[in-house]
N, C-alpha and C positions, 0 to 999 in steps of 0.2 A: 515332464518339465513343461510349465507353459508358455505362453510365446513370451509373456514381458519375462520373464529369467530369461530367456534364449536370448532377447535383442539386448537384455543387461551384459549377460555373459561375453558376446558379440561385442558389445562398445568398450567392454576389460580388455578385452584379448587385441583388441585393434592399438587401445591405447596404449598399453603395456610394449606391443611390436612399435610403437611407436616412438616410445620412450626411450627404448634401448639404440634407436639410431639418431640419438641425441646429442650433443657434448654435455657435460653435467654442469649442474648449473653456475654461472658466472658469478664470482664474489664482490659484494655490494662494492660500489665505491663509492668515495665522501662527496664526489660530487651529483649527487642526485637529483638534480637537474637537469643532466646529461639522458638522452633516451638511451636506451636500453641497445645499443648498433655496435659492440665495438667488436674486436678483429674475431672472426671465427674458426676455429680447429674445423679441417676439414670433413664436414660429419654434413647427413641429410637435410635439406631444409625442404619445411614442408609446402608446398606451394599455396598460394591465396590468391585465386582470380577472380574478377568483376567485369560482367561482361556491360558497360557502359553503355549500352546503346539498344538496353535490354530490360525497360522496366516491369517490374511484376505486380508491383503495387504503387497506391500509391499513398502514403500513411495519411491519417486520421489523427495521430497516437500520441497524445501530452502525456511528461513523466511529471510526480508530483509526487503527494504524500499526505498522509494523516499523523497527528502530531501527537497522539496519546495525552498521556494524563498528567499533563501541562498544570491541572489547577491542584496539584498536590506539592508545587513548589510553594515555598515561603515569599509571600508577595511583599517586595522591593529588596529581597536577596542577591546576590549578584549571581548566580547560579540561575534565573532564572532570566535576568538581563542578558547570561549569555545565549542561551537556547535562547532567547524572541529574537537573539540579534541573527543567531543561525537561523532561524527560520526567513526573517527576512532576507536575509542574504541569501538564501536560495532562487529567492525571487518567481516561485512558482505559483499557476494559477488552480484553480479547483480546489486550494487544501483543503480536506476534512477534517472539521473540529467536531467535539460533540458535547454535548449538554451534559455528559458524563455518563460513567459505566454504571449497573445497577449496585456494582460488590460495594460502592460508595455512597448510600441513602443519602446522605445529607448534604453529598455533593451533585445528588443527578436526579433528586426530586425536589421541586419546588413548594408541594401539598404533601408533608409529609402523612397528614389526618385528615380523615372527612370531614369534610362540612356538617356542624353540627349544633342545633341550637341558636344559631343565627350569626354564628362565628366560623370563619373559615381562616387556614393555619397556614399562608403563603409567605414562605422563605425566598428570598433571592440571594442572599447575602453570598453564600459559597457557590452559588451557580456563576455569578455576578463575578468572584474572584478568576474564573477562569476563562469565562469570554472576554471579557477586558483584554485580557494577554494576547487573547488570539486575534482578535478584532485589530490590535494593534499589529500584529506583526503582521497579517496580512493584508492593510493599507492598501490599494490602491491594485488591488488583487480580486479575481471571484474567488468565492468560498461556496465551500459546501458544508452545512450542516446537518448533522445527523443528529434529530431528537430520539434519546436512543431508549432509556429508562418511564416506563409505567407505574405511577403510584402504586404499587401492593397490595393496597387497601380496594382499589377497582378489581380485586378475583377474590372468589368465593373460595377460601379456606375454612381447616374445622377452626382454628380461632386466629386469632392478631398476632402479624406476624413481626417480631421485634426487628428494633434494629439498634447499633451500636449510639451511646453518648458522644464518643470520639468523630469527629468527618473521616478521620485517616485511619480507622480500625476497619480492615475487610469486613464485607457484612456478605459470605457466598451463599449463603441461605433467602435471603432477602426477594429473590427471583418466585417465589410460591405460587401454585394456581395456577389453571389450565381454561377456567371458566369465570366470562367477565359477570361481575354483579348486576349489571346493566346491559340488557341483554340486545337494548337499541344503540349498544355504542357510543351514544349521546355525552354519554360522560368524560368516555378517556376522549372524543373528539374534541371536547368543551375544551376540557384541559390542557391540551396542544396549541389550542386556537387561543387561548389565554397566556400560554407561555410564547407565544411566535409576538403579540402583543405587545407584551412587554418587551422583549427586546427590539421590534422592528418599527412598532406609533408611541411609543412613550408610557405604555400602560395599558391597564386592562380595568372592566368592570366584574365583581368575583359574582360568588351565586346569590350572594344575598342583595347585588345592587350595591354595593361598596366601589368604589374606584381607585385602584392601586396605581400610584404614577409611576415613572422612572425617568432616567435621561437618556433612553437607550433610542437610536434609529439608526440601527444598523444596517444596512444591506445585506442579503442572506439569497443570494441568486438561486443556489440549488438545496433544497429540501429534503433529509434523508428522511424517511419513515420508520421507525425504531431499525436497531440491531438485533441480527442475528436472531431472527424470529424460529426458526426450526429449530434453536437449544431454547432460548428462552421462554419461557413458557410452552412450550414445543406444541406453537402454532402450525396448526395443517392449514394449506394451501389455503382452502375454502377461509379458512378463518384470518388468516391474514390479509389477503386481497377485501376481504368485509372490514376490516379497522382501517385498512390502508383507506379507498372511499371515504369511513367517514372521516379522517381526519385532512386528505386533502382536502374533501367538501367544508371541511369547519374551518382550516388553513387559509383558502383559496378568500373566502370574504374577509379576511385582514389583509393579505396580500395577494390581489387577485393575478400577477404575474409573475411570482415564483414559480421555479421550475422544479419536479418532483424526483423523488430518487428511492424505486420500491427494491423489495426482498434484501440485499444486504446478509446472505447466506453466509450461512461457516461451513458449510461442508458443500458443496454444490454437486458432489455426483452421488451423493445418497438419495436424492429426492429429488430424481427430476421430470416428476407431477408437480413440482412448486411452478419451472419455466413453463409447460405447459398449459398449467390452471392459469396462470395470472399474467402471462402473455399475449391470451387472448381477450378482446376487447368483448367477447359476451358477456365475460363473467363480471363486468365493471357495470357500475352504477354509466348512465350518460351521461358525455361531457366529462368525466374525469379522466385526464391526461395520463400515458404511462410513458414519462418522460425519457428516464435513464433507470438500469434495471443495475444493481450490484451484485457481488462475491467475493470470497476472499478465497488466499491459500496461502498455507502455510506448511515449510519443508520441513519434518519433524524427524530427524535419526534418531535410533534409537539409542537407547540408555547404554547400550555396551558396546559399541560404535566410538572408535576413537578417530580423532583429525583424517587419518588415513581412510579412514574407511566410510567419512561421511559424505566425501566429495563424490563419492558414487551414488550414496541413496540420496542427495539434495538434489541432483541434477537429471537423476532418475525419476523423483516424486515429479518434478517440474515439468518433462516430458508427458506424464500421466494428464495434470493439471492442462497442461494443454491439447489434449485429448478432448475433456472436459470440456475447455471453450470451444472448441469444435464444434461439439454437437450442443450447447448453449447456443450457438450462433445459427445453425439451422434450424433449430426451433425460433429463436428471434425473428431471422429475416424473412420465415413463415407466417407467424402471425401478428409479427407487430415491426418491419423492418425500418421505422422509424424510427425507433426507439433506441437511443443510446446507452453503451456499454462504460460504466464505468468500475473495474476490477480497484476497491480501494483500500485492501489490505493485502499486500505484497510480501510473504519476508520468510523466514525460517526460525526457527524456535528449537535449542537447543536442550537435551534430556535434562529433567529437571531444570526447570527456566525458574520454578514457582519457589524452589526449596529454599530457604530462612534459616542461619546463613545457606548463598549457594557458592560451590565451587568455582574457583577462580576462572574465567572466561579468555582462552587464549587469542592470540592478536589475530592469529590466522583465522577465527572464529569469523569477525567482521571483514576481511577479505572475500571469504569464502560464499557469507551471504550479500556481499556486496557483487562478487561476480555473479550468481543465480538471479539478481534484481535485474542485471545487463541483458542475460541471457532472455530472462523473461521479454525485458522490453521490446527488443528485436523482432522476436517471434509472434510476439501482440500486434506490433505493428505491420506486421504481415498480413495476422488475422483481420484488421479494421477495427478491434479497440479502440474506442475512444480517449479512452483515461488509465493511462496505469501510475496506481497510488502504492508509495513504499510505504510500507510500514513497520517500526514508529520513528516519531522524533526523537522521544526520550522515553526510555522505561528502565526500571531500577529494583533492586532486591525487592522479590515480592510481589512485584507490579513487570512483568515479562522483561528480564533485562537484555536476554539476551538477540529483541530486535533490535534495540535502542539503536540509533542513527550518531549519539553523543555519550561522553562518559557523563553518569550520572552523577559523577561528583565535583567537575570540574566545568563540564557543558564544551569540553572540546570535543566537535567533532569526527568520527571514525569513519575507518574505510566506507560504511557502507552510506556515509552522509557525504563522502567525496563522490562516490560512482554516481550515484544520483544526479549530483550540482553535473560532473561531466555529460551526462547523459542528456539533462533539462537544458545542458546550453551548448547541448552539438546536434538535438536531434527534434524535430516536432513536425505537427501538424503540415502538410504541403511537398513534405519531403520524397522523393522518389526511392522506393527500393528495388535495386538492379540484379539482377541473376548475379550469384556471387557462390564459387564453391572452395571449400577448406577440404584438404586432400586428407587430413585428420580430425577424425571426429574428436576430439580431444579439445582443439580449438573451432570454436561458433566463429563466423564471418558472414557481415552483411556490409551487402553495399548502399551508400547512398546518396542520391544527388540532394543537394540542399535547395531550397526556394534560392539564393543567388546560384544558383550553378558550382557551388563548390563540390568535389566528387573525396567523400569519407567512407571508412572502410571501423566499423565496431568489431572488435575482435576480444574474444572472452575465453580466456584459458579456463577452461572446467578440472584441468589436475590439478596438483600443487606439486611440479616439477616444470622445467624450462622446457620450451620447444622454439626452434627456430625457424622463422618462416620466410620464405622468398613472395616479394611482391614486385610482379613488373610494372614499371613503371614507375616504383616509390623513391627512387632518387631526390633527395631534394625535399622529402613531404617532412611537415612537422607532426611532433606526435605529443601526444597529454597522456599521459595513464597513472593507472592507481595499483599498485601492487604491494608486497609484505615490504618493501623498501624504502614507500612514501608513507606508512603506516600512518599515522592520525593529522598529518599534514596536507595539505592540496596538491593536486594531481602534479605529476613532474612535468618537463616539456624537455624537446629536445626535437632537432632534425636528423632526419635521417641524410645517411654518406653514399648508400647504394640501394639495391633495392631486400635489403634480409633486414631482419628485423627480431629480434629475441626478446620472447614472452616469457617471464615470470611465471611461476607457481600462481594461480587464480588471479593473475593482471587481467585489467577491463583498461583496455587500449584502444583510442579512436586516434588514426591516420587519416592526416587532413592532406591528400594528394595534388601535385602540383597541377596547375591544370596547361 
């Protein structure tokens, strides 16, 4: 048996002992508003201390989010007025939008055909539908964009590789080609620096000396460099970091002080010759910036894995995942410790997310990933992350539903778009985290001092059963949390009577202690 079963087996066995000196859990009442403190059977409570006077770090660490595939909504629907209004309403900075996925040709390339004969074939129209949205909701916000999709037509296949009439017909084949046509890059860099153009001075001139206007000057602070280059087109190291160069170099003369954002991996501990290669500033053209480096994860149970049994491998993958950043972060502050971490796809993805129809998606589903988002953030913010982005806003039959942040038929908000909003408005950059220990590994606790000196305590039940905790000194604290009780509603509040306090089945609970 190897050690990660030993220390899984190890955190079952703890929590199970831990569960049985529990009272069972308390039945809802209608007034939900009230926190979660009322009279206790005399049964263990599990202690939560914070040693105050004890900082360990000191965060870095904005929570945020990328908004998925926003431009597949019906533009002036009210389904898509409510997601802009949730997005704005979160009021978060960083968000990642993107130019769109590749499975969507006609909504994520601008050239859909090469230049030919002295006509070239630039579409804005469905790119154009989805920035608008996002541009608007995040007003008065930085953003991050991520240009994510490569013409087709720029890699050498044996012939032309089609793509759907429909914008809204998946097109997964569409990704072809491993080798660019242009083998100085010239090309797909043009064509970045032409689309960044248009939407950032008003327009662009195309290859034939044509000049294409718009009404577009948006502000675009941070710069992604395509998505997920190790699946797509399954760029090696070498070959990414050479497109990366040329398109910042081609970027940078339209906007010479945008900020860049390379790799954007989906798997990050299968290749890490990527952090390596392009970490290091030899392997870079001079003068090209390696601003903020990305990655994602995603907690995937498997297909025969029911509610019960997924709370173990979600919170286990995430333990893994941060392993991961670990030694990400020593290679970073090695050879490039300026460089900013921005992790901007967060979330867990439930077996068969993709199947048409898919099986009903239960409530504790978004609890469940909405407690792993908390857990995440805490332990990021310990690491010196810069950025942790959820992910998504909204995704729907077909199109990953089961990260969605929103019902995608209604645009009401779910668990995992509450923990978030609690998280983005109890916790950020300046914050102190204090030595802080949970007598149960069952339940995460950190401490933390806030830029005014407020002293809160995030607390993330990882089961789906109640545990009660004793916190000294919590007389008197108010508490916000999100549990299977507030379900697609905003966080409850309530003050606490003494210092115990009873956690819900996967509640994400922040006690704001009295000072």
């Amino acid at each position: 048996m190897n050690n990660t079963l030993l220390l899984s087996l190890a955190i079952s066995l703890a929590c199970a002992s831990a569960s049985a000196a529990v009272e069972a859990p308390r039945e809802k009442t209608e007034a939900k508003t009230q926190a979660p403190t009322g009279k206790l059977t005399p049964a263990r409570r599990w202690p939560i201390t914070a040693a105050w006077d004890k900082t360990i770090f000191v965060s870095k660490t904005s929570a945020t989010l990328q908004t998925g595939p926003m431009s597949l909504l019906p533009r002036g629907s009210a389904l898509l007025d409510r997601v802009t209004q949730a997005l704005q309403e979160l009021g978060c900075d960083q968000v990642r939008g993107t130019t769109g996925w590749f499975c969507y040709p006609r909504r994520a390339v601008a050239e859909l055909e090469p230049p030919k004969d002295g006509k070239a074939t630039w579409d804005f129209a469905l790119m154009d539908q989805k920035l608008e949205g996002f541009f608007k909701a995040t007003a008065g916000h930085s953003v991050l964009l991520t240009f994510c999709t490569i013409p087709q037509w720029m890699f050498i296949t044996e012939k032309p590789v089609p793509y759907p009439d429909d914008p809204d017909q998946v097109a997964w084949n569409y990704r072809q080609g491993t080798e660019f046509r242009d083998p100085t890059l010239k090309e797909v860099a043009d064509y970045f620096a032409r689309v960044t153009s248009w939407y950032t001075k008003g327009g662009f001139t195309d290859e034939y000396g044509k000049f294409h206007r718009s009404d577009h000057s948006y502000t675009i602070d941070y710069y992604g460099v395509l998505n997920e280059p190790d699946i797509e087109h399954k760029m090696t190291p070498e070959t990414y970091t050479r497109v990366y160069d040329a398109i910042v170099a081609a970027v940078r003369k339209v906007q010479p002080r945008m900020k860049f954002v390379g790799l954007s991996l989906a798997y990050p501990s299968r290749q890490p010759r990527y952090f390596e290669y392009f970490l290091n500033p030899k392997n870079h053209k001079a003068g090209i910036p390696i601003d903020l480096i990305s990655y994602h994860f995603y907690a995937t149970p498997g297909g025969d894995e029911g509610p019960e049994v997924q709370q173990y491998t979600v919170f286990a993958q995430a333990d893994g995942f941060l392993n991961t950043v670990r030694y990400v972060e020593l290679i970073r502050q090695r050879l490039a410790p300026k460089t900013m971490t921005y992790l901007e796809e967060l979330g867990a993805i439930p077996a068969g997310d993709l199947a048409v129809p898919r099986q009903p998606i239960p409530d504790s589903w978004w609890n469940l990933s909405g407690a792993l988002y908390a857990y995440l953030y805490g332990n990021l913010a310990a690491l010196g992350i810069d950025l942790a982005g959820a992910s998504q806003l909204i995704g729907f039959p077909g199109q990953f539903p089961g990260v969605s942040m929103v019902d995608w038929n209604t645009g009401q908000p779910n668990a995992r778009y509450w923990v978030l909003k609690l998280i983005h408005d109890n916790f950020g950059p300046g914050d102190k985290l204090v030595e802080t220990t949970s007598s149960t590994p069952c339940v995460y606790a950190q401490g933390f001092i806030s830029r005014n000196g407020s002293r809160k305590l995030l607390l993330v039940n990882k089961r789906d059963r109640s545990f009660d905790l004793a916190i000294p000194g919590g007389a008197g604290a108010e508490v916000a949390y999100v549990d299977q009780s507030t379900g697609f509603q905003p966080p409850a509040t309530g003050r606490l009577q003494g210092d115990r306090i009873s956690l819900q089945g996967l509640a994400v609970t922040v006690v704001n202690l009295p000072r």
